[in-house]
C-alpha positions as semicolon CSV with decimal commas, in nm:
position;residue;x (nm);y (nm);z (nm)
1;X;-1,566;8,289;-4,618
2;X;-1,332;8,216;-4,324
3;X;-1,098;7,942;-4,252
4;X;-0,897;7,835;-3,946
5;X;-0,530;7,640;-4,035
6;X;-0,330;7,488;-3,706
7;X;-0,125;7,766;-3,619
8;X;0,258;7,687;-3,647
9;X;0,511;7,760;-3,336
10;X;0,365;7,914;-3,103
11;X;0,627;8,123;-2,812
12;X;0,353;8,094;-2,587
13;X;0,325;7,760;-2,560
14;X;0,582;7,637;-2,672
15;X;0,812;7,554;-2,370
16;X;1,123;7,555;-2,646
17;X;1,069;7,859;-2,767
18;X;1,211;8,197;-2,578
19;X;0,974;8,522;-2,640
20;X;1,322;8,685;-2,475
21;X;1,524;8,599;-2,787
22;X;1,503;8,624;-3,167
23;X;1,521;8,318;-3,377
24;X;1,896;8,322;-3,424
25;X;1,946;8,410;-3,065
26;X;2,203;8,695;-3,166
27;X;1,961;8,911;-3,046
28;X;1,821;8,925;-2,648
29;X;1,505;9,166;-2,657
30;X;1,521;9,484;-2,438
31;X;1,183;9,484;-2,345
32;X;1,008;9,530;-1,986
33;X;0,707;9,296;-2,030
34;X;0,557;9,127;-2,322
35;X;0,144;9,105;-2,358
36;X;-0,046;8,880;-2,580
37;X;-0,412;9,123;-2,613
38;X;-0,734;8,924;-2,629
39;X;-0,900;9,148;-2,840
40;X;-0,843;9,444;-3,133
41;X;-1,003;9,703;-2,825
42;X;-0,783;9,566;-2,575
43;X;-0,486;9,624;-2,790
44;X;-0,594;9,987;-2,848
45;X;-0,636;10,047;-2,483
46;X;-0,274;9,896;-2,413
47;X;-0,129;10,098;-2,712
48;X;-0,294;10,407;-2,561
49;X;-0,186;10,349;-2,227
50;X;0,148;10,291;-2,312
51;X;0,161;10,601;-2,525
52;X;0,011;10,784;-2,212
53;X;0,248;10,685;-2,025
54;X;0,554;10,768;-2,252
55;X;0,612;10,354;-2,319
56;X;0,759;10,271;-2,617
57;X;0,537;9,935;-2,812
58;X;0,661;9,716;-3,086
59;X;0,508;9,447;-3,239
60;X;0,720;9,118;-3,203
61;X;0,624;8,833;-3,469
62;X;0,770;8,540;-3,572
63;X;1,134;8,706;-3,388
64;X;1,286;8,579;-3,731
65;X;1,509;8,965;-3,767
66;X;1,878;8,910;-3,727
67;X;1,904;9,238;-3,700
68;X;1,746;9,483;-3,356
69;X;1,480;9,603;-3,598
70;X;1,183;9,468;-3,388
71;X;1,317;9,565;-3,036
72;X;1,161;9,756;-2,777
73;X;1,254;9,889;-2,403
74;X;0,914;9,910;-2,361
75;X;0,617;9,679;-2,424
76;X;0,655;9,383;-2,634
77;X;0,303;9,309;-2,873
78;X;0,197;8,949;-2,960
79;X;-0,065;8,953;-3,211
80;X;-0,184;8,621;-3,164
81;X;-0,437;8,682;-2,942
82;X;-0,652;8,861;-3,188
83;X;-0,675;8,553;-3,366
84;X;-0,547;8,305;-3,675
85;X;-0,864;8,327;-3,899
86;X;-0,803;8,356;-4,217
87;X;-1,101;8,522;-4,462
88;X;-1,178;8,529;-4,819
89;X;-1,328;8,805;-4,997
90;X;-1,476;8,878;-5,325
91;X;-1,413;9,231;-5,481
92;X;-1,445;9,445;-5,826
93;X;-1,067;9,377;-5,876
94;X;-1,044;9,017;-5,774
95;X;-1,039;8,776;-5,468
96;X;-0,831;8,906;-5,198
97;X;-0,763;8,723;-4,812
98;X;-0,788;8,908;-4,504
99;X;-0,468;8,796;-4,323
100;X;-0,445;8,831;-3,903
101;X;-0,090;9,021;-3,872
102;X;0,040;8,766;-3,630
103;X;-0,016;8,483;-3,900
104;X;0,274;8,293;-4,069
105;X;0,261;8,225;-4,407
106;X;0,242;7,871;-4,298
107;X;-0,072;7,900;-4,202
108;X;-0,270;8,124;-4,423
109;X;-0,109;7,971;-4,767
110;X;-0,330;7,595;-4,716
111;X;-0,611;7,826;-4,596
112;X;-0,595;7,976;-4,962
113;X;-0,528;7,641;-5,137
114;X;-0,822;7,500;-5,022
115;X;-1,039;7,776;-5,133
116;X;-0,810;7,709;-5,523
117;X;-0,635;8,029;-5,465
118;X;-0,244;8,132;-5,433
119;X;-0,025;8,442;-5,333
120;X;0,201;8,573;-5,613
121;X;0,519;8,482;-5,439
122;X;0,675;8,331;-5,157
123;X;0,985;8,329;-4,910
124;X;1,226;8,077;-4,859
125;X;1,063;7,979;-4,558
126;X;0,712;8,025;-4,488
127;X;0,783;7,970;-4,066
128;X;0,779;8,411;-4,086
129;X;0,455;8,637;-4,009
130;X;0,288;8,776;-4,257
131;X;0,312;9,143;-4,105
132;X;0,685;9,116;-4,008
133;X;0,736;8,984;-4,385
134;X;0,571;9,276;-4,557
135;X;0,723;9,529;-4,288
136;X;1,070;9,463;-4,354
137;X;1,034;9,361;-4,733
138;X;1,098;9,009;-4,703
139;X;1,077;8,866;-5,057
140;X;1,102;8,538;-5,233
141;X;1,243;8,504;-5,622
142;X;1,189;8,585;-5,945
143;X;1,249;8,886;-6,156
144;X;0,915;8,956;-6,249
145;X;0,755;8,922;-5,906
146;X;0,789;9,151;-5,612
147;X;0,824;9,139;-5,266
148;X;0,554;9,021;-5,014
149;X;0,490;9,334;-4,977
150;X;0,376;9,408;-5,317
151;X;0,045;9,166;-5,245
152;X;-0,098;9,394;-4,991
153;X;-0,381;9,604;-5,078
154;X;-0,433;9,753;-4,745
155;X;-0,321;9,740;-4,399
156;X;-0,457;9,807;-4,072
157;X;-0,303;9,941;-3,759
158;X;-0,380;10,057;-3,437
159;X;-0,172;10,387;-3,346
160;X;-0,014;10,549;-3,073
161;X;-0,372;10,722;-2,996
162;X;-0,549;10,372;-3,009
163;X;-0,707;10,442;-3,297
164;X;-0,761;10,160;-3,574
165;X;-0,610;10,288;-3,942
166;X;-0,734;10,126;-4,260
167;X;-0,520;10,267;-4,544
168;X;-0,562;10,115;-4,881
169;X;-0,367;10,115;-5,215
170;X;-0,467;10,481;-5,364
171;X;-0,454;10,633;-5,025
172;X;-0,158;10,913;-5,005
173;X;-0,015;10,700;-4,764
174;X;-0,028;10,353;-4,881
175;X;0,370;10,378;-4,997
176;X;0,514;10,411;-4,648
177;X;0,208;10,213;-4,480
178;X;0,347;9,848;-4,584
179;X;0,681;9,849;-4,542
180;X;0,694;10,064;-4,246
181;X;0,942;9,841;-3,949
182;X;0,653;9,846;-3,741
183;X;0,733;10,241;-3,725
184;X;0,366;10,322;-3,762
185;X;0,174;10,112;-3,538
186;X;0,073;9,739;-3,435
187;X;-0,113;9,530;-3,761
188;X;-0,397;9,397;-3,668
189;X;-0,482;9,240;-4,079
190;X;-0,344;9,261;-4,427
191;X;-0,551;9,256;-4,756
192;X;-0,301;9,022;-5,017
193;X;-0,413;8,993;-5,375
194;X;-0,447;8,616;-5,473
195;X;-0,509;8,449;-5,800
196;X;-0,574;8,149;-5,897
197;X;-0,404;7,863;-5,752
198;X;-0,108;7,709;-5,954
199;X;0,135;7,392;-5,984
200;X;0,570;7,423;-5,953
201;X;0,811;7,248;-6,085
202;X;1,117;7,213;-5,861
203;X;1,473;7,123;-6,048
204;X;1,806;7,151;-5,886
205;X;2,140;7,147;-6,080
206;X;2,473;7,059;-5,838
207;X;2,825;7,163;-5,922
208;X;2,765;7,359;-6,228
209;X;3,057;7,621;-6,337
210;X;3,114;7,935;-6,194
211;X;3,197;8,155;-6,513
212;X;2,930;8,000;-6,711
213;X;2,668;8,051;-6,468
214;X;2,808;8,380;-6,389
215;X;2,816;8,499;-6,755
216;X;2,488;8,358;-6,838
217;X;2,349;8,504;-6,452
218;X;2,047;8,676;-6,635
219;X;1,949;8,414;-6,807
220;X;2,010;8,129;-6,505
221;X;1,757;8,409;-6,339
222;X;1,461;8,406;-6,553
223;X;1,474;7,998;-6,650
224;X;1,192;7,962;-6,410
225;X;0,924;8,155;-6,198
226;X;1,198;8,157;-5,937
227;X;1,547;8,071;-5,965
228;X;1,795;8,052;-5,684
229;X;2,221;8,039;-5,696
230;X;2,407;7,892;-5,392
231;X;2,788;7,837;-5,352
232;X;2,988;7,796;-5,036
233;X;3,320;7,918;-5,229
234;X;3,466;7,578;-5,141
235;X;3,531;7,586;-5,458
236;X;3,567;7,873;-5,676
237;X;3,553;7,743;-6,019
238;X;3,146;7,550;-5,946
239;X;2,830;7,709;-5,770
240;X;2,690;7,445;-5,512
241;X;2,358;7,425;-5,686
242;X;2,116;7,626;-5,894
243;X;1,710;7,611;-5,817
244;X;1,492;7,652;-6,051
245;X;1,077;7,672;-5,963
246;X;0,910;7,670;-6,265
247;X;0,569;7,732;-6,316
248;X;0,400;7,452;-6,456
249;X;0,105;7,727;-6,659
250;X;0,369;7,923;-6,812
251;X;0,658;7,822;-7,047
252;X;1,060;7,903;-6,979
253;X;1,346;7,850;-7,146
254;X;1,668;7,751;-6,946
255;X;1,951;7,897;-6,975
256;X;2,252;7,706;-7,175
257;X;2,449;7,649;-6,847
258;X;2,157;7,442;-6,742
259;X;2,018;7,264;-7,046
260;X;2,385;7,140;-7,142
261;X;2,393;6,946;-6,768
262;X;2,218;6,713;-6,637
263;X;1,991;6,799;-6,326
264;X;2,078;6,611;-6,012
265;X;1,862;6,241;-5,935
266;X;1,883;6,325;-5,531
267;X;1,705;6,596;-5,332
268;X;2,004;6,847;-5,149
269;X;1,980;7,117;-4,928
270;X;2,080;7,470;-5,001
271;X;2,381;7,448;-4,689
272;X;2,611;7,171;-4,882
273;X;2,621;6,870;-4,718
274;X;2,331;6,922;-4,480
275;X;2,057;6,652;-4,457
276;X;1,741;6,763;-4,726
277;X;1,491;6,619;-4,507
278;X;1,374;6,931;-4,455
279;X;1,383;7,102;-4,769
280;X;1,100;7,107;-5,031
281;X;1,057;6,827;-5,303
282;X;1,298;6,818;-5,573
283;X;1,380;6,625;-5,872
284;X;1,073;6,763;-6,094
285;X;0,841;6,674;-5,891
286;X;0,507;6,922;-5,936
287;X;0,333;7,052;-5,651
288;X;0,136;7,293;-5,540
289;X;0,232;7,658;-5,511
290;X;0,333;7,691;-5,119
291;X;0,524;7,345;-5,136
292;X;0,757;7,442;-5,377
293;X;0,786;7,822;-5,401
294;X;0,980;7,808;-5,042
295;X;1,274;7,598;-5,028
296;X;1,215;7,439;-4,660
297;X;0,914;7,255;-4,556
298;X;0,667;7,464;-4,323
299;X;0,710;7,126;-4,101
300;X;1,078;7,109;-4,021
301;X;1,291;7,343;-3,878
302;X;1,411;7,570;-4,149
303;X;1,795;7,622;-4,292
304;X;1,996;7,475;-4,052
305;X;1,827;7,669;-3,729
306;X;2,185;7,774;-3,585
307;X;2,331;8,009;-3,826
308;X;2,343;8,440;-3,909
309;X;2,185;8,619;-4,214
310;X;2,279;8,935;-4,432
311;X;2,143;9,029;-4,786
312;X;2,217;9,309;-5,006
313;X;2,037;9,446;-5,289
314;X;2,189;9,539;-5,575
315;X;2,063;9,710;-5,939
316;X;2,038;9,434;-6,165
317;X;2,257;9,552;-6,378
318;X;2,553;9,396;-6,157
319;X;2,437;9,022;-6,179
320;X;2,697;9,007;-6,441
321;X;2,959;9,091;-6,147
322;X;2,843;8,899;-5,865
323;X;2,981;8,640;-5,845
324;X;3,330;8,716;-6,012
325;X;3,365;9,037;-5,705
326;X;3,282;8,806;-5,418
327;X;3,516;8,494;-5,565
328;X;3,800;8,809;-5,486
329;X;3,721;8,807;-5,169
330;X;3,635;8,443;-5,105
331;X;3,924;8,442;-4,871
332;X;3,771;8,635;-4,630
333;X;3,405;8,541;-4,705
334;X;3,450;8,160;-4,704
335;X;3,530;8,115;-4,325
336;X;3,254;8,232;-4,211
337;X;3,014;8,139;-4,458
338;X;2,739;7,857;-4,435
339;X;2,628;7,985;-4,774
340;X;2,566;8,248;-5,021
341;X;2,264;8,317;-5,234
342;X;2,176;8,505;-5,548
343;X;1,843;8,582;-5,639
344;X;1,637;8,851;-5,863
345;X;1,289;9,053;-5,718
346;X;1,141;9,351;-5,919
347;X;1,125;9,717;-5,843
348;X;0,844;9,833;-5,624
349;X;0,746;10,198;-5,561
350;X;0,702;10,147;-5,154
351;X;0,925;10,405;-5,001
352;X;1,147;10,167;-4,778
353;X;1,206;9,931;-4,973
354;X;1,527;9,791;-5,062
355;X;1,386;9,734;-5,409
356;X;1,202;10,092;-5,459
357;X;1,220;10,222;-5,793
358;X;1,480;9,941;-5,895
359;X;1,451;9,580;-6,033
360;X;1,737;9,367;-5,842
361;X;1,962;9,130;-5,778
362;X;1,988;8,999;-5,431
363;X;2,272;8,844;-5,284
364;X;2,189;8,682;-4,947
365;X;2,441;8,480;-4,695
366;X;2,364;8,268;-4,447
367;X;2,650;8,259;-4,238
368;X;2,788;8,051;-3,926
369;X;2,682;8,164;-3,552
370;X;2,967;8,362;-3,467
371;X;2,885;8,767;-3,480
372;X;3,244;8,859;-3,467
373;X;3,328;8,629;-3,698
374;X;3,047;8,720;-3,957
375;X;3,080;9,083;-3,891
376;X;3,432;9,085;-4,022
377;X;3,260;8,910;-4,342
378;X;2,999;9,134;-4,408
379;X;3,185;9,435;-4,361
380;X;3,426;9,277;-4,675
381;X;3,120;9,190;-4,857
382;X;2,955;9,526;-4,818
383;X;3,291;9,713;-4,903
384;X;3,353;9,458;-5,208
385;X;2,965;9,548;-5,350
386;X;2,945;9,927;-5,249
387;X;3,060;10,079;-5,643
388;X;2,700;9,908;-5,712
389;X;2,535;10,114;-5,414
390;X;2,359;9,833;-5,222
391;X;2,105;9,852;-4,973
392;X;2,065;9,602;-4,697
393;X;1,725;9,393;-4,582
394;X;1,614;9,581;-4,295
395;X;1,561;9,268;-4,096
396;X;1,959;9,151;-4,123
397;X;2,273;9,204;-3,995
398;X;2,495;9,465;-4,114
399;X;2,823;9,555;-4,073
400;X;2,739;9,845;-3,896
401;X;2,468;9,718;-3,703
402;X;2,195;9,986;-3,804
403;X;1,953;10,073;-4,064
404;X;2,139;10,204;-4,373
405;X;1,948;10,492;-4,581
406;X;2,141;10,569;-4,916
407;X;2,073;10,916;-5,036
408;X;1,790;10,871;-5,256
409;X;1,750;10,536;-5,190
410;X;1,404;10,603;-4,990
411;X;1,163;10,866;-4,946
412;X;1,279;10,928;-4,626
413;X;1,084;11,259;-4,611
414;X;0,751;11,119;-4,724
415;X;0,794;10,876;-4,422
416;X;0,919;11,099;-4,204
417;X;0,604;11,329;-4,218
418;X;0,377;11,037;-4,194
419;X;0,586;10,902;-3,864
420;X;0,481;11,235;-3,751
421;X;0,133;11,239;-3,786
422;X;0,050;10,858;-3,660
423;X;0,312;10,878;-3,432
424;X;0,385;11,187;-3,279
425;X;0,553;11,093;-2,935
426;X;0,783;10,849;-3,089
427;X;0,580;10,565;-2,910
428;X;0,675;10,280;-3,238
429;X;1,040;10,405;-3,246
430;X;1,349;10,239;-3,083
431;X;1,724;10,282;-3,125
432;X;1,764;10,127;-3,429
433;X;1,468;10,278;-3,670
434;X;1,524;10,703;-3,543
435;X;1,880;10,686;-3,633
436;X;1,837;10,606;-3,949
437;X;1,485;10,691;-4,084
438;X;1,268;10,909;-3,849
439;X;1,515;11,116;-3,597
């Protein structure tokens, strides 16, 4: 079965949107020309050219890195071209879709709702490209799911030789195939595991108390499907709001901070005091899976459009000391911040990502458009967190400004040798992704 969906933003056409530029607009792409291939074969013969040629490629999606993780000096990939379809298929081990790479998850999640089926999990905003997503290890909430990433049962590619890859979960390969930064080649589809489709409940609690929520964090985190924290340190002693998305198939418990107040009667936003027009439905209300697992509509411009991200990921073992180690540093943190967010994903075994071989505790920030201002933020953050050895979302800033590799964080080798052998000449690499992973 195959479905179409109106594709969302479009930098082609799109008059407003700049191809040059990432979403933030932090970032001003490098790249010498930018191509949009009609067809999987012309995109091999471009890749192959370009390879030829010494040319670096990189895939640009949805541009929605903070960080210089999808830049090129070379040639810039759109996807698009190749088309939005969007096809269902029946196997031994269940229903999976066959996802274009340069779809957003705005467009292929009422694709699988119409056919009664649902992805596992979901981002905040569902504006992103699928590929891009599952390439940096974008994730949504919940400390039983996983990443995006974790739905994919195989990916194809086409690689520096022009050759189209298939590798599938089994293959030797499949760890470092996912999550790869666009290090391995240009996605052409995705396999995701679905299931059937199911109903959320979304309730948000304002103003709630720091040190209860704080002391009762693992709890707050598993009173739903997916459970979000967000304060603005304005002030210390209450968290701005708590989210919970509960499934409506599956029972919960909420944690005492929560069932001893009263949820709120008004829809907010996560960035206190912004408008909620364009966040998703609150107040209980049910709803289908991919209108309430995100927290912005796929219709309105997510978060507040004009604003910096970083996100660390912690073992969740520290949720305990979140909060209480960035309220010491609130000081510094609070200036530049739009607002901070806690969330839980589970361990994976992919080799780059954040979450490999640990379940965690995320702690995102969404901070005001001024780099030098943010920088000095992050850099307190990261020092504030480091006894808890955090690793950063490959897609956002860092105080540093490149790609962080813990020792033994990654298998670095594993993905090293595989680099190698798909891409010999270096044609995927650029200055951020060699430094840290591949040179």
């Amino acid at each position: 079965m195959t479905a179409d969906h109106p594709p969302s933003v479009d930098p082609a056409v799109d008059p407003a949107v700049d191809p040059a530029v990432n979403w933030a607009g932090n970032v001003t792409y490098a790249a010498r020309r930018r191509v949009r291939p009609g067809s999987v074969a012309e995109l091999q013969r471009l890749v192959a050219s370009a390879s030829a040629d010494g040319e670096h490629v990189r895939a640009l999606g949805s541009r929605h890195s903070f960080s210089r993780v999808a830049d090129t000096d070379g040639v810039h990939v759109d996807t698009r071209g190749l088309g939005l379809a969007v096809e269902v298929e029946d196997r031994p081990g269940g229903t999976v879709a066959v996802v274009p790479g340069g779809a957003t998850y705005a467009e292929v999640a009422p694709v699988l709702q119409e056919h009664g089926l649902a992805l596992h999990n979901l981002a905040s905003l569902p504006h992103i490209s699928v590929a891009g997503a599952c390439a940096t290890s974008t994730h949504g909430s919940g400390p039983s799911l996983g990443s995006l990433a974790t739905a994919v049962c195989a990916v194809e590619l086409v690689t520096a030789a022009g050759d189209v890859v298939r590798i599938e979960e089994g293959d030797a390969d499949f760890g470092g195939a996912v999550v790869s930064l666009g290090a391995l080649g240009v996605v052409t589809r995705m396999w995701l595991r679905t299931e059937p489709t199911y109903d959320v409940r979304q309730t948000v609690w304002v103003g709630l108390p720091a040190d209860e929520v704080a002391a009762q964090l693992g709890e707050v985190m598993t009173s739903g499907t997916s459970v979000s924290v967000f304060t603005d340190f304005a002030d210390p002693t209450r968290v701005s709001t708590v989210w919970v998305k509960d499934r409506v198939d599956r029972p919960s418990t909420l944690a005492p901070c929560l069932a001893s107040h009263r949820p709120a009667d008004h829809d907010v936003h996560p960035v206190p005091g912004v408008d909620p027009t364009a966040t998703t439905p609150q107040q209980g209300s049910v709803g289908p899976w991919h209108e309430r697992l995100p927290h912005f509509r796929a219709s309105h411009v997510p978060s507040v459009g004009d604003e910096l991200q970083s996100e660390v990921f912690l073992p969740r073992a520290a949720a305990p000391h979140l909060l209480p180690t960035l309220t010491a540093i609130s000081d510094t943190v609070a200036p530049a911040l739009l607002v901070h967010e806690i969330r839980a994903v589970a361990a994976d075994d992919l080799w780059l990502s954040p979450m490999r071989g640990r379940d965690s505790v995320v702690a995102h920030f969404t901070w005001k458009p001024d780099v030098a201002r943010a920088m000095v933020a992050i850099r307190a953050v990261e020092d504030a967190l480091a006894p808890w050895e955090p690793r950063v979302h490959w897609g956002k800033l860092t105080a540093t400004e490149e790609l962080r590799a813990p020792d033994g964080a990654y298998d670095l080798a594993a993905f090293h040798e595989l680099c190698a052998r798909l891409d010999p000449g270096g044609t995927f690499r650029n200055d951020l992704v060699p430094a840290r992973l591949v040179g």
